[in-house]
C-alpha positions as CSV (number, residue, x, y, z in Angstrom):
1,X,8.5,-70.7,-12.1
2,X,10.5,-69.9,-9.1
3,X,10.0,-66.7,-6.8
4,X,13.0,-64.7,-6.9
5,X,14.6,-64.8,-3.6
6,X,16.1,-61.8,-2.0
7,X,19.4,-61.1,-2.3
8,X,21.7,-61.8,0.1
9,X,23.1,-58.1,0.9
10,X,19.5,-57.2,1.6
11,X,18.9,-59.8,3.6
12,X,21.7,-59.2,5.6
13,X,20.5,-55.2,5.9
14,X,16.9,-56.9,7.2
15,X,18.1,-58.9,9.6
16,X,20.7,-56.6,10.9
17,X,18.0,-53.7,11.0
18,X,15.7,-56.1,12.8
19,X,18.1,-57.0,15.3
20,X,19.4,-53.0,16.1
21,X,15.6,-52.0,16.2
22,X,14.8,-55.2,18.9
23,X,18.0,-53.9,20.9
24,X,16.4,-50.2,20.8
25,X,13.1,-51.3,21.5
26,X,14.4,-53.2,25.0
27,X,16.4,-50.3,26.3
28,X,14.0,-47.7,25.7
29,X,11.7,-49.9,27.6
30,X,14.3,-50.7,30.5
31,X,14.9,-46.6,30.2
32,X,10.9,-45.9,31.0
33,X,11.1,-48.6,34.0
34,X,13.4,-47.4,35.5
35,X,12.0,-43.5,35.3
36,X,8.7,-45.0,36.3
37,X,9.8,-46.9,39.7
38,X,11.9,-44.0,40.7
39,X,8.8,-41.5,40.1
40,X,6.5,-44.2,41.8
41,X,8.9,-44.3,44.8
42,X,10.9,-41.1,45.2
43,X,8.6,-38.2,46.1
44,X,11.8,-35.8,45.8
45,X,12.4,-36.8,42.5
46,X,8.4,-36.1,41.3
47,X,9.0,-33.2,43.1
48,X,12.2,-32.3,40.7
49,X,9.7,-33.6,37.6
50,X,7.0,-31.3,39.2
51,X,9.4,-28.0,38.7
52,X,10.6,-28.9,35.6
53,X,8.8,-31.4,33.5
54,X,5.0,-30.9,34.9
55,X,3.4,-31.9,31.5
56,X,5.2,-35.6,32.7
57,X,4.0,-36.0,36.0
58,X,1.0,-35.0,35.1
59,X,0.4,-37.9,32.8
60,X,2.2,-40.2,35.6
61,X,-1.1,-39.3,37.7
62,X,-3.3,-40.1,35.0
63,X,-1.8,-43.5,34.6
64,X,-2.1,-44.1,38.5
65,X,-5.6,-42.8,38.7
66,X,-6.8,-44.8,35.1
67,X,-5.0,-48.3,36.6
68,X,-5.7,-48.2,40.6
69,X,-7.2,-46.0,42.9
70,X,-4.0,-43.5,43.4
71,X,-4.1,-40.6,45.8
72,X,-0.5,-39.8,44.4
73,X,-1.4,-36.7,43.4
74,X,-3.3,-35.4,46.4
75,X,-0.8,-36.9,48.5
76,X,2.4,-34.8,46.9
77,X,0.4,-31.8,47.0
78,X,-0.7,-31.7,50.4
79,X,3.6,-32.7,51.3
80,X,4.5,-30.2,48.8
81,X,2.5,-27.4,50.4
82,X,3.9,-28.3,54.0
83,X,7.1,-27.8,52.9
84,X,6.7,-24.3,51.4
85,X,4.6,-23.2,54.2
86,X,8.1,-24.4,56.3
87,X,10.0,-22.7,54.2
């Protein structure tokens, strides 16, 4: 005996869901790019992340210090300081 194929309204729902979730999937990726390279090359904007999302930058440090050697940290802390003492 045959398997029962799925019906075709169903199938349709599958593939459709598949496709919206692949579409989601790539934006939300190109979304987290593009905050990552403009944290990993706009010190004003970490700086921004710093005073308002600190729990984010923190685990933007981590990632640096876990994949390469990264003084990011000590590096926008000792500019960050300057710049209050300036102040």
């Amino acid at each position: 005996m045959l398997p029962k194929t799925p019906k075709p309204a169903l199938w349709r729902f599958i593939k459709g869901s598949a496709k919206t979730l692949f579409v989601v999937e790539a934006v939300c990726f190109a979304a987290s790019y593009g905050v990552y390279y403009r944290m990993n090359t706009n010190r004003e904007f970490r700086q921004h992340i710093h005073e308002n999302y600190p729990f984010v930058l923190d685990y933007y440090y981590k990632i640096g210090e876990i994949v390469g050697d990264n003084k990011a940290r000590q590096s926008d802390a000792s500019y960050w300081s300057t710049l209050k003492k300036s102040d």
